[in-house]
PAZAPA-4460 file (N, C-alpha, C; in steps of 0.05 Angstrom, whole numbers, plus 32768, in hexadecimal, padded with zeros to 4 digits):
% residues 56
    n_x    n_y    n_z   ca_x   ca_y   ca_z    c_x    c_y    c_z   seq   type   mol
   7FD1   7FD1   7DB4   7FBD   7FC2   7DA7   7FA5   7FD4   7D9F     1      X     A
   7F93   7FE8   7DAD   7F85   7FF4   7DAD   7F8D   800A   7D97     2      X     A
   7FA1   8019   7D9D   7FAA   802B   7D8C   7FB5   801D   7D78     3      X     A
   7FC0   800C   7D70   7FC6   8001   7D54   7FA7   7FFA   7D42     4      X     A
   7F99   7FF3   7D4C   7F7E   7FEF   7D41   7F70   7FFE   7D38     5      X     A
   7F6B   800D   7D4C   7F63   802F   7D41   7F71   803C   7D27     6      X     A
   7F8C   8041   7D2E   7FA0   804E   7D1F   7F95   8034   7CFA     7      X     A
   7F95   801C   7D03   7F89   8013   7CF0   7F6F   8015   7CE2     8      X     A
   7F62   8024   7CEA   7F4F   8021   7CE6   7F3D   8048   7CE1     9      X     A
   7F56   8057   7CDF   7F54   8070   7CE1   7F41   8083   7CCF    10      X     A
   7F3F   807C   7CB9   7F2F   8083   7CA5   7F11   807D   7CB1    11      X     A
   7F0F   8074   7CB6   7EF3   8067   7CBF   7EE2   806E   7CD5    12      X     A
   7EFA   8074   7CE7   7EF5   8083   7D01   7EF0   809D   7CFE    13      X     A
   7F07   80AD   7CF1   7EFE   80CC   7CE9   7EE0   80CF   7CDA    14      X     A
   7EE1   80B8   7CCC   7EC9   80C8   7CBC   7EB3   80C6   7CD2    15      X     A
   7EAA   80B1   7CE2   7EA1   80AF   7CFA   7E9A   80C8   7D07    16      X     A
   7EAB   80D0   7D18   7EAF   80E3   7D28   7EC0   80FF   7D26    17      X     A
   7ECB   80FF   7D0B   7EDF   8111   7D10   7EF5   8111   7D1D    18      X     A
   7F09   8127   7D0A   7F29   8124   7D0D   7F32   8128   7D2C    19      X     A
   7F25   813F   7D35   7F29   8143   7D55   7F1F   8129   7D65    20      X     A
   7F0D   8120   7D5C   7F01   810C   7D74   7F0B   80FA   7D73    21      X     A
   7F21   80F7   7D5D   7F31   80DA   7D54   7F48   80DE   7D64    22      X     A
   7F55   80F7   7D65   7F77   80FD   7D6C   7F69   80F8   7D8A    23      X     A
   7F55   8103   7D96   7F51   80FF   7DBB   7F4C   80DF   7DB9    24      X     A
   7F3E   80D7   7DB3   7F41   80BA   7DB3   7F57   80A9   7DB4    25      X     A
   7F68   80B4   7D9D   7F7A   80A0   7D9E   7F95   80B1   7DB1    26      X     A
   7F91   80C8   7DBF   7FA8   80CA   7DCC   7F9D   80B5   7DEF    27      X     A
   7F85   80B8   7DE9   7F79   80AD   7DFF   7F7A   8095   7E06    28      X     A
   7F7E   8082   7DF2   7F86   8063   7DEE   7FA0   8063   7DF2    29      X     A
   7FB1   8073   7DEC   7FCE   8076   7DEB   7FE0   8079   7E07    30      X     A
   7FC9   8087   7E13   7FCE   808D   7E3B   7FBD   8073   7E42    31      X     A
   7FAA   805F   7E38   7F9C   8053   7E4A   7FBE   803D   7E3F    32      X     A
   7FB9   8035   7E37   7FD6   8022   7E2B   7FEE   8021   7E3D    33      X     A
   7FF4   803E   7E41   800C   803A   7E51   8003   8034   7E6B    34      X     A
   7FE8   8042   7E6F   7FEA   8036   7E87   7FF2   8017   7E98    35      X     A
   7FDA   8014   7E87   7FDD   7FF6   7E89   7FF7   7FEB   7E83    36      X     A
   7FFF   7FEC   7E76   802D   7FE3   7E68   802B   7FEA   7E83    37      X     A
   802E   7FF6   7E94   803A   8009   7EB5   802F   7FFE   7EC9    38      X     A
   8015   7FF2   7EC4   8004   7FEA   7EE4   8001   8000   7EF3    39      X     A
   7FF7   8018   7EE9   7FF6   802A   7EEF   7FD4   8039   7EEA    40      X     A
   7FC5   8022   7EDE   7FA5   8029   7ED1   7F9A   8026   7EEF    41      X     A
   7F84   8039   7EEB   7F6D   802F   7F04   7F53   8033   7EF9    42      X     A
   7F47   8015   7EFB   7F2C   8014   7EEE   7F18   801F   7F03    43      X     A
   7F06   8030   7F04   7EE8   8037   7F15   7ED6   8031   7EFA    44      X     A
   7EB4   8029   7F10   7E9F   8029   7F07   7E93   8034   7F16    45      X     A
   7E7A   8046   7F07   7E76   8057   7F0E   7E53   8055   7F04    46      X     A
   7E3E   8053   7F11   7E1A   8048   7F0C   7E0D   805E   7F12    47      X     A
   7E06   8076   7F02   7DF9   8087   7EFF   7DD0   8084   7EF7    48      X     A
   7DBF   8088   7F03   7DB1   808B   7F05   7DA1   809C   7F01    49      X     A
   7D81   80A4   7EFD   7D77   80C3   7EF9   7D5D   80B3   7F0D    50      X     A
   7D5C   80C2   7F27   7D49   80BA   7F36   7D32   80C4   7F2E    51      X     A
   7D2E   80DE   7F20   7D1B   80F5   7F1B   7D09   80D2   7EFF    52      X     A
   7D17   80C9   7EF4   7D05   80B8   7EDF   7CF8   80A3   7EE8    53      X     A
   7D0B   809F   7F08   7CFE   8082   7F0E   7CD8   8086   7F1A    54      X     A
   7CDD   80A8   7F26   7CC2   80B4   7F31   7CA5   80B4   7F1C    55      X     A
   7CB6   80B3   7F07   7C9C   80BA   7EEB   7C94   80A2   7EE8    56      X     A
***
């Protein structure tokens, strides 16, 4: 689903970001995909903070 959309939508994306940033993307959707097809994904969240801004 993800990668068919994209792949649809390709022109649009490259011009975006460029041809490299498009092929990592979409090999990247292409591994998140199977995962999931597999039950094999593991979601983390992850709450990054900058303590140094909260001081100012």
């Amino acid at each position: 689903m993800w990668c068919q959309r994209l792949h649809e939508l390709k022109d649009d994306a490259v011009r975006l970001v460029g041809e490299e940033a498009f092929r990592l993307y979409q090999l990247y959707l292409a591994g998140c995909s199977l995962a999931f097809q597999n039950g094999g994904a593991r979601l983390y969240q992850v709450l990054a903070a900058n303590r140094w801004l909260e001081r100012t």
